[in-house]
C-alpha positions in Angstrom: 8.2 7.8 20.5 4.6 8.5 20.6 3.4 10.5 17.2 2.1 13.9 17.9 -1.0 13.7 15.4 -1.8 17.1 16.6 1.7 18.2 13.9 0.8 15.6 11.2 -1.0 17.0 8.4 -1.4 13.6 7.2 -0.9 9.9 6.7 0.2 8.6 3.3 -0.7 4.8 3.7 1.0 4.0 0.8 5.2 4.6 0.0 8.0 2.6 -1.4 11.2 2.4 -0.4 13.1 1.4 -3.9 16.5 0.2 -3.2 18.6 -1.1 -0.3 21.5 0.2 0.9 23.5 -2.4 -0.7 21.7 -2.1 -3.7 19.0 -4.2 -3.3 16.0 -3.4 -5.9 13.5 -6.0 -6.2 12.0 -5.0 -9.8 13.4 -6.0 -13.0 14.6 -2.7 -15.3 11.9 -3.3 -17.8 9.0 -2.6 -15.3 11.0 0.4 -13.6 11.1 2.5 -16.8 7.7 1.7 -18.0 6.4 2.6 -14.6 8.6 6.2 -14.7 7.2 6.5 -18.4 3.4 5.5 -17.0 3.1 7.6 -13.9 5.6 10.8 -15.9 7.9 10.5 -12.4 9.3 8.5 -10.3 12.6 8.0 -8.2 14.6 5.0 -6.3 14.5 6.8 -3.0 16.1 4.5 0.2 13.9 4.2 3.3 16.4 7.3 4.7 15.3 9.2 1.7 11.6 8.1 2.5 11.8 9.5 6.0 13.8 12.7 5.3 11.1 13.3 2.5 8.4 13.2 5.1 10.0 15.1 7.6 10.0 18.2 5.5 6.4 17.9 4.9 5.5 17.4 8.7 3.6 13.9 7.6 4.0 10.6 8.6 4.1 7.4 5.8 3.3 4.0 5.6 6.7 2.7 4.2 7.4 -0.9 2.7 9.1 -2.6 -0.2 7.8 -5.4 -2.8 9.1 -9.0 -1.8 8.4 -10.5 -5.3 11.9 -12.9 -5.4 10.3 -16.1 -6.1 8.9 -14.4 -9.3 11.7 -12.2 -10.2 14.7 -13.9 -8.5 15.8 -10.3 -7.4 15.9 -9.4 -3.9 14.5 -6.1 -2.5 15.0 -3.7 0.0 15.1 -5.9 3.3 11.8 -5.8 5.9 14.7 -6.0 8.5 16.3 -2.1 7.0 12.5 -0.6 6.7 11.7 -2.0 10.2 15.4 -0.4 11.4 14.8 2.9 9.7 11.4 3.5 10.6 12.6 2.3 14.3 15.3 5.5 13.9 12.6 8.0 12.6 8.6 6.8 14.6 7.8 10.3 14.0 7.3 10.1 10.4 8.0 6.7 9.6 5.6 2.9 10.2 6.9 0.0 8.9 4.6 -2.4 6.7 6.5 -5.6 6.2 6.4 -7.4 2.8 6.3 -11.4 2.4 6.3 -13.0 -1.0 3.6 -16.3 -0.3 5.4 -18.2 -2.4 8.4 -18.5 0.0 8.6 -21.9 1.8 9.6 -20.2 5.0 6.7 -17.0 4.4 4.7 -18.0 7.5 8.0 -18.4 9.6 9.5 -14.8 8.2 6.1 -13.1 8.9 6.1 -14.3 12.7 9.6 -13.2 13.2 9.1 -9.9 11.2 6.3 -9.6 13.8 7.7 -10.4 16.9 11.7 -9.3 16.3 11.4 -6.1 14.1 8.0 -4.3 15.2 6.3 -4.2 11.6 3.2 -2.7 11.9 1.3 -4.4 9.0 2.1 -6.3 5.7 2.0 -5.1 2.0 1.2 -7.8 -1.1 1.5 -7.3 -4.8 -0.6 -10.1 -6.1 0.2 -8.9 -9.8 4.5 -9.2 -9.1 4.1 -11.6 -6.8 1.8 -13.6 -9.0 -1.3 -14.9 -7.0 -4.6 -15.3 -6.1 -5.0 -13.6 -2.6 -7.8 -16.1 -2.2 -5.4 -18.7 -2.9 -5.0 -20.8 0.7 -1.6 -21.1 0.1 -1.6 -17.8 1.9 -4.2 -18.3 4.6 -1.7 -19.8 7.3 0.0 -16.2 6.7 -2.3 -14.4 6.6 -3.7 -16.2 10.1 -0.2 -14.9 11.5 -1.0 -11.4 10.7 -4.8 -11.7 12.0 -3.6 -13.1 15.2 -1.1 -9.9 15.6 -3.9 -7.8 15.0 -2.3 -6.1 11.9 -3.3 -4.7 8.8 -2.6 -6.3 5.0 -2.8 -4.1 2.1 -2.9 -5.5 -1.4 -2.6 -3.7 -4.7 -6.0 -4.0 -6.8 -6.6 -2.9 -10.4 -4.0 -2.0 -13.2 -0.2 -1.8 -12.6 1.8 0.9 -13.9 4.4 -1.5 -13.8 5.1 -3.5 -17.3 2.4 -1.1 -18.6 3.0 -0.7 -22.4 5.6 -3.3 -22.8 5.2 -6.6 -25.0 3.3 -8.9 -22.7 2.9 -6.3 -20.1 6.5 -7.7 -19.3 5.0 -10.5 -18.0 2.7 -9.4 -15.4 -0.7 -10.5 -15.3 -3.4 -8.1 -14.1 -6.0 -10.8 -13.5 -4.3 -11.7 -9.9 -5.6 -7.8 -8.9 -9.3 -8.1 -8.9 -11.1 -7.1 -5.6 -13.1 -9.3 -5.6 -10.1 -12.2 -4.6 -9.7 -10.2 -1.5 -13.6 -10.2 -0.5 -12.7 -13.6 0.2 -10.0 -13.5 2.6 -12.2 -10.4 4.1 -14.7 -13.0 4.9 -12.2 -15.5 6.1 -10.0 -13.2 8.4 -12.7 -11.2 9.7 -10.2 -9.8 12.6 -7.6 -9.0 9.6 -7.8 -5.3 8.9 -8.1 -4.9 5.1 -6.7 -1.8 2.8 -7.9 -2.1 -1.2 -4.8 -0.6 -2.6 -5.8 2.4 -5.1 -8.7 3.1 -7.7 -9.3 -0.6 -8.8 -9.6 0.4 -12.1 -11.2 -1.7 -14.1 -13.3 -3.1 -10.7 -13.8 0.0 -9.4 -17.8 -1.2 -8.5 -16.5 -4.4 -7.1 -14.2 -2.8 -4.8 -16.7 -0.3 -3.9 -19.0 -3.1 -2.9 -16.6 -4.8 -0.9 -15.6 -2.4 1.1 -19.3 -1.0 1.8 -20.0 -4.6 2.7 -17.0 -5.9 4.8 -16.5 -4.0 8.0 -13.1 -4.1 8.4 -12.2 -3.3 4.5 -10.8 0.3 3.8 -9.7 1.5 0.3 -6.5 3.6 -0.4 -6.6 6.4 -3.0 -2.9 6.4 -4.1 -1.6 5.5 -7.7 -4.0 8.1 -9.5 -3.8 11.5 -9.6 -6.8 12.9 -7.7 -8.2 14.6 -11.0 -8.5 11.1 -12.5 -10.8 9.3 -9.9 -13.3 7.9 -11.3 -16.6 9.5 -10.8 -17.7 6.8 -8.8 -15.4 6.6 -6.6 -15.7 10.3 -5.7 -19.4 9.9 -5.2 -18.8 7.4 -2.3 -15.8 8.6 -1.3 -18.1 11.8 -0.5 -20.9 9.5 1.4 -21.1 6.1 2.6 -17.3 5.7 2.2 -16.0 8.6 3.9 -14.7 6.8 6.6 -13.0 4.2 5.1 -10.9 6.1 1.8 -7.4 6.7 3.5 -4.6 9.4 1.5 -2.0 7.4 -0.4 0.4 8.7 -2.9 2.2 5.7 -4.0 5.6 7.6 -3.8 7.6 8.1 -5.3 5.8 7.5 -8.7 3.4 9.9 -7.5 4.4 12.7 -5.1 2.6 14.1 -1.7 2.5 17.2 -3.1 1.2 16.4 -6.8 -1.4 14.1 -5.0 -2.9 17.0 -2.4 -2.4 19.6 -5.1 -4.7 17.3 -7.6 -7.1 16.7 -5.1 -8.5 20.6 -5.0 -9.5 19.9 -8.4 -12.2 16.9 -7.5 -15.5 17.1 -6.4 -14.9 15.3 -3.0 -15.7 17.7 -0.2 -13.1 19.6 1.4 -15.3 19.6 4.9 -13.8 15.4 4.3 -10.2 16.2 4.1 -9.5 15.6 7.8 -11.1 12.0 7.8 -9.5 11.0 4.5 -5.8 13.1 4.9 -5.6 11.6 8.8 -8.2 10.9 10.5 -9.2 7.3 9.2 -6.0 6.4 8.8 -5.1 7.0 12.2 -8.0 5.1 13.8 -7.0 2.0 10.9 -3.5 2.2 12.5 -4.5 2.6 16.3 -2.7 5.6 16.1 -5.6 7.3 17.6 
């Protein structure tokens, strides 16, 4: 099925599907409730949920899971069920696949993701999955997903998850600079890039990569609207308009929370089209 754009009133490049339908849920307890106690809300929505949520709002999402086992030795929701669902629902469903690097087989999984299931891009945690995303133990995957001509997102900045617990529950923020990624921009120049949210504290650095590297885009999900940081806004308003794509990061942040917080910035609403759809579809070849 071809998506009627023409219905959407926008793309949200950036939604979890939380558990399997056999249970699967790749993060440990711990980081769950100090995420729901971080963001105020949050949810353990299936992919069916995902799409039936979307539906209602006449918007399409970017849906994918965390593949973090190496790390956390638990297994989430499967690429295979996302790619399935979203297969079941193309009008308001695309389905990023998600490949820990650590795997021994991760360059084997991504090809078949690719070739047998339709996934439409790739989705990396470099804080959960613990690593560098300049780190070449990636680059023969991420060579897989230039060659397919699909886009990788990567989480920058903080993490709500392990925020306030001893240790940050283990997770290391110093995986999520932006900086890492202008790296793999320069080495995958074919490789569609998204910076995944406000990279708080490297907001400048992400700002600069993606004002630098062509093919680099920045999603504004994981902060409420209200909470940009002024910089941020300030490009998002000029040089970057373009290139900032509408992401919630449901279900710790809603669709509706996120569009209702963003009448209260000071980006333009004559840029709502480019940054609700518009960029998002020409990033996904939608349009």
């Amino acid at each position: 099925m071809t998506v009627d754009l023409d219905r959407i009133v926008a793309i949200d490049v950036h939604t979890h599907a939380e558990v399997g339908r056999t249970g699967e849920d790749g993060l440990r307890p711990e980081w769950r409730a100090a995420a729901k106690k971080y963001f105020g809300e949050g949810g353990t929505p299936t992919v069916e949920d995902v799409a039936a949520y979307y539906r209602e709002r006449n918007m399409l999402a970017v849906v994918f899971t965390v593949d973090a086992e190496t790390v956390t030795g638990r297994a989430s929701v499967r690429n295979e069920e996302i790619a399935e669902v979203a297969a079941a629902n193309p009008d308001v469903l695309i389905p990023f696949a998600s490949v820990d690097p650590n795997r021994p087989n991760a360059v084997d999984e991504a090809r078949r993701l690719i070739s047998e299931h339709g996934v439409r891009g790739f989705k990396f945690h470099p804080n959960l999955q613990a690593f560098f995303p300049n780190d070449r133990l990636a680059y023969e995957l991420y060579a897989v997903i230039e060659e397919a001509g699909l886009p990788a997102l990567f989480h920058t900045g903080h993490s709500g998850m392990g925020s306030g617990l001893p240790g940050g529950g283990g997770i290391r923020l110093k995986y999520s600079n932006p900086m890492c990624v202008d790296d793999v921009a320069v080495d995958f120049p074919g490789m569609p890039i998204v910076l995944a949210h406000p990279s708080f504290p490297w907001q400048e650095e992400a700002i600069s990569v993606a004002m630098h590297k062509a093919q680099v885009y920045i999603d504004l999900s994981g902060w409420s609207p209200k909470l940009f940081p002024p910089v941020l806004v300030q490009y998002a308003n000029t040089v970057l308009q373009d290139k900032v794509l509408f992401g919630s990061d449901y279900p710790v942040i809603t669709p509706d929370r996120w569009l209702a917080d963003l009448e209260k910035t000071a980006i333009k609403p004559e840029l709502y089209p480019k940054i609700l759809k518009d960029n998002a579809a020409r990033l996904l070849a939608l349009a």
